[in-house]
C-alpha positions in Angstrom: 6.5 -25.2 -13.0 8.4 -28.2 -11.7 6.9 -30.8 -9.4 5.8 -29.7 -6.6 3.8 -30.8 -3.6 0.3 -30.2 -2.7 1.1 -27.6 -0.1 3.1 -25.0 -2.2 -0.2 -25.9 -5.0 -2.3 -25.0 -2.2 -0.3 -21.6 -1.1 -0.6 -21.2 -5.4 -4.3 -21.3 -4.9 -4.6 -19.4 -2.1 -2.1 -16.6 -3.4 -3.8 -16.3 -6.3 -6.9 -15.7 -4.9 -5.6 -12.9 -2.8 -3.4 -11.2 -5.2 -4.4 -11.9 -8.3 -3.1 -14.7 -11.1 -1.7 -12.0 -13.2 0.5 -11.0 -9.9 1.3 -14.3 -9.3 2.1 -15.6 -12.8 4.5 -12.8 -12.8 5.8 -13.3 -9.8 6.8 -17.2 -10.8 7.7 -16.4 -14.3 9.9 -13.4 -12.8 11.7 -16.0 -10.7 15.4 -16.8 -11.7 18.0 -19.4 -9.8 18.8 -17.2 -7.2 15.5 -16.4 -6.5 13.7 -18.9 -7.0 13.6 -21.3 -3.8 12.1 -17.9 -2.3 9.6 -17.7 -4.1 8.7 -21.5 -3.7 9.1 -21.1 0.4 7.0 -18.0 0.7 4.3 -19.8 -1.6 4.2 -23.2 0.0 5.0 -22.0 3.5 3.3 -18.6 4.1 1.0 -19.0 1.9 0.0 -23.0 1.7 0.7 -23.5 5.5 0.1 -20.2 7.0 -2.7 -18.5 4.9 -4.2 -22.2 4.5 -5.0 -22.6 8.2 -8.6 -22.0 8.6 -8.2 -20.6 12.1 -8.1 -17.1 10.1 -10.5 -15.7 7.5 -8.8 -14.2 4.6 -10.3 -10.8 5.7 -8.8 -10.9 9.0 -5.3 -11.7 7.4 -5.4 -8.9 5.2 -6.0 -6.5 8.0 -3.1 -7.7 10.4 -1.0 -7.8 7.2 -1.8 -3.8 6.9 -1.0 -3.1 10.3 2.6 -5.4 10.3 3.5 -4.4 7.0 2.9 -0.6 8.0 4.9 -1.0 11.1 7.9 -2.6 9.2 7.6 0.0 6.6 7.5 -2.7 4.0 5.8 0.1 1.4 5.9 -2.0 -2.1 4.3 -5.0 -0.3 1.7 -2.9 1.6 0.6 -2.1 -2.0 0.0 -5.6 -3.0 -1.5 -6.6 0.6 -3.9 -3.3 0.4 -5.0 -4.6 -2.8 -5.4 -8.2 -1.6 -7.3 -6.7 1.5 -10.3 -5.4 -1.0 -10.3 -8.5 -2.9 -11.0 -10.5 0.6 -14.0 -7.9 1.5 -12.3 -5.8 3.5 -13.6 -2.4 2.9 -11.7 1.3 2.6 -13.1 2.1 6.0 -11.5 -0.5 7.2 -8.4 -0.2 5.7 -8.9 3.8 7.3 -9.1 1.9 10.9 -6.6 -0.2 10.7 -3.9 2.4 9.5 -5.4 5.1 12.0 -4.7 2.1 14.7 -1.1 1.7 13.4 -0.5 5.7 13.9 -0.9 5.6 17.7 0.5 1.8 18.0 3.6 2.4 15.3 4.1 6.7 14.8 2.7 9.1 12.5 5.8 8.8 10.1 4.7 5.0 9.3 1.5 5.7 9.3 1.4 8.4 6.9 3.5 6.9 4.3 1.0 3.7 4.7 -1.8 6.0 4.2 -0.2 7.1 1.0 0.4 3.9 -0.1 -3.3 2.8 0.3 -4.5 5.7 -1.6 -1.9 4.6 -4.5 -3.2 0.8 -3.9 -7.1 1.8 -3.6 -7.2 3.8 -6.9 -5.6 1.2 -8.7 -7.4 -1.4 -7.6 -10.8 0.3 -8.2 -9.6 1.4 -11.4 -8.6 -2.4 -12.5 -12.1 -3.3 -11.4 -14.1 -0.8 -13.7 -15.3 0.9 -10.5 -14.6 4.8 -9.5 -16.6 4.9 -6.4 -15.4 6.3 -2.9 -16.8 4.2 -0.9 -17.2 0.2 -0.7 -19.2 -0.8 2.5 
């Protein structure tokens, strides 16, 4: 990693702890010339500035992430924000809520597909944790 300053090391931090290192490392490793200065905005701006502003719990990010991400359709990176959501202590009931919120606020055809998605996400998750139980508080 080149030189960079203390906000994108921040939004590293702060990324890391929501998704996961191995996501992350990935993610930066993955990056090429072309996509690279993406990758250093979204992690030093949404994710240093933004996600680094204490006005917000982690929690509560995760859940509005749920509900934008399911209205834009944004499947793959509902995945990752679903799994990021139970990292920050939000629970599968309140994943339910959130996405039952988005099918009156955003349609049924959203919703549904989100649902799927956070079934997919859920599973995995639980399964990379050692942990098959239904239900998390």
């Amino acid at each position: 990693m080149i030189d960079e300053g203390e906000m994108f090391h921040e939004g590293f931090r702060n990324r890391k702890a929501v998704l996961g290192d191995k996501h992350v490392e990935k993610s930066w490793a993955s990056a090429d010339d072309f996509n690279r200065p993406v990758q250093r905005l979204v992690t030093e701006y949404c994710w240093g500035e933004v996600w680094g502003d204490e006005s917000l719990s982690f929690k509560t990010r995760s859940m509005i992430n749920i509900a934008m991400l399911t209205a834009m359709n944004q499947q793959h990176e509902l995945a990752v924000h679903v799994k990021g959501a139970l990292t920050n202590g939000v629970s599968r009931s309140e994943i339910q809520g959130v996405l039952l919120q988005t099918l009156v606020y955003c349609g049924a055809p959203a919703a549904l597909a989100a649902f799927r998605t956070a079934s997919h996400a859920i599973s995995e998750w639980e399964a990379a944790q050692g942990n098959d139980s239904t239900e998390k508080s």
